[in-house]
C-alpha positions as a Markdown table, in Angstrom:
| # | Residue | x | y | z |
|---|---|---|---|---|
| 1 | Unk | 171.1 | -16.5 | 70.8 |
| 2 | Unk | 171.6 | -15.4 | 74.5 |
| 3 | Unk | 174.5 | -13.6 | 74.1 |
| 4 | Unk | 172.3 | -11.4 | 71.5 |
| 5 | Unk | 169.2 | -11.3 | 74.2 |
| 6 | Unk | 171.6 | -9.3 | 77.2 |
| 7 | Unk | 173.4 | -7.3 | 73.9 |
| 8 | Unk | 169.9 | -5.2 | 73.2 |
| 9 | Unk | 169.1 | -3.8 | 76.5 |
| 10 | Unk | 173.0 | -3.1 | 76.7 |
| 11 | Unk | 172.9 | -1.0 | 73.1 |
| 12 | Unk | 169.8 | 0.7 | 74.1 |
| 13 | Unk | 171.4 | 2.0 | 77.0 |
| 14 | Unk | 174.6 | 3.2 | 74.9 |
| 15 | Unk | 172.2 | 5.0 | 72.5 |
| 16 | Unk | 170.2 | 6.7 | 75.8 |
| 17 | Unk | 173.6 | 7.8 | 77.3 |
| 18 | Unk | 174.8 | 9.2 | 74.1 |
| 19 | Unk | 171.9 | 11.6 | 73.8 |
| 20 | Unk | 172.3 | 12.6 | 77.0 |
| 21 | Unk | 175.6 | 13.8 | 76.6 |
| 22 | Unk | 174.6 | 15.6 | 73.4 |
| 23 | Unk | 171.6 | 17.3 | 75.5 |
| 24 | Unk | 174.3 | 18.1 | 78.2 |
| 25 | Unk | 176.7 | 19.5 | 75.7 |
| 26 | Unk | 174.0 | 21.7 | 74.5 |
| 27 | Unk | 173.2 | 22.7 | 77.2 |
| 28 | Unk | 176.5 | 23.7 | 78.2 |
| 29 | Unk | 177.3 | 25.5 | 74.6 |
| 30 | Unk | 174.2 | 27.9 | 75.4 |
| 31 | Unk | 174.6 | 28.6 | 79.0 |
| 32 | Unk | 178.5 | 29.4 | 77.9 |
| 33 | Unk | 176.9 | 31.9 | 75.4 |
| 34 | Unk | 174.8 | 33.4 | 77.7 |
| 35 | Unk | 177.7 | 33.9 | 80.0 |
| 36 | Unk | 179.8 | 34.9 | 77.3 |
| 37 | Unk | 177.4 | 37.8 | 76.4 |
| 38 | Unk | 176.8 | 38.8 | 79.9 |
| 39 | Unk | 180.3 | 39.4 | 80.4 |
| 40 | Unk | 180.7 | 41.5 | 77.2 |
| 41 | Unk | 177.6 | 43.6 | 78.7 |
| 42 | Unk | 179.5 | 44.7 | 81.6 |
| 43 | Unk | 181.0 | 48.4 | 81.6 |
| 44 | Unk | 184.5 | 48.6 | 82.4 |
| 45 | Unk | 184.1 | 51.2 | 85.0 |
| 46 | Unk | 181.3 | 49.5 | 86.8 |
| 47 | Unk | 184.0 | 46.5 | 87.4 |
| 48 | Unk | 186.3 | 47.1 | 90.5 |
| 49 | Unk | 187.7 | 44.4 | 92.8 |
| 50 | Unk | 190.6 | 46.9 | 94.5 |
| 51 | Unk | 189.9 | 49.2 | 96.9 |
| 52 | Unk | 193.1 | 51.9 | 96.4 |
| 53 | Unk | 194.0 | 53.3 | 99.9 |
| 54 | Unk | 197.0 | 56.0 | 99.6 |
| 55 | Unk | 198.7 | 54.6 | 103.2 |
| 56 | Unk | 201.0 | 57.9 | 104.3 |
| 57 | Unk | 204.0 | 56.6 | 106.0 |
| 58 | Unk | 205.8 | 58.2 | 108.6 |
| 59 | Unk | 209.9 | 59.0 | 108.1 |
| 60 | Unk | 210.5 | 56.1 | 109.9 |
| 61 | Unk | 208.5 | 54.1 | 108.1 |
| 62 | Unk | 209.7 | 54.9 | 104.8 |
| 63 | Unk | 213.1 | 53.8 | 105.9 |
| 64 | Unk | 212.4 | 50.3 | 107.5 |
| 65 | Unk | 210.7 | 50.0 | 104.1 |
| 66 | Unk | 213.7 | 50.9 | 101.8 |
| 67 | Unk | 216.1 | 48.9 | 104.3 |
| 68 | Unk | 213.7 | 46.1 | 103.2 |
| 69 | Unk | 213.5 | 45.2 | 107.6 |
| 70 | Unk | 209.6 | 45.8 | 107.1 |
């Protein structure tokens, strides 16, 4: 009857670690959502990450450039 004694506190702690990863997956689920729909609330045109800056090269330039010695 020992063996069954150190099996209870063992199965009790399964069953407490298994709802606790089914409270962390629901919590994940719902804070993906929430991400999810804060994404698809963004405007495309408000969403930049390059700055474009037209560089004017000189003649020189330009040729080192196409002579690929740049």
């Amino acid at each position: 009857m020992e063996p069954n004694k150190n099996l209870h506190p063992l199965l009790r702690e399964m069953e407490s670690l298994k709802e606790e990863v089914k409270k962390s997956n629901k919590i994940n689920e719902d804070l993906k959502k929430k991400f999810s729909s804060e994404i698809k609330n963004f405007k495309p045109s408000e969403i930049k990450n390059t700055i474009f800056e037209t560089k004017k090269l000189t003649l020189w330039e330009r040729i080192k450039k196409a002579l690929g010695t740049t």
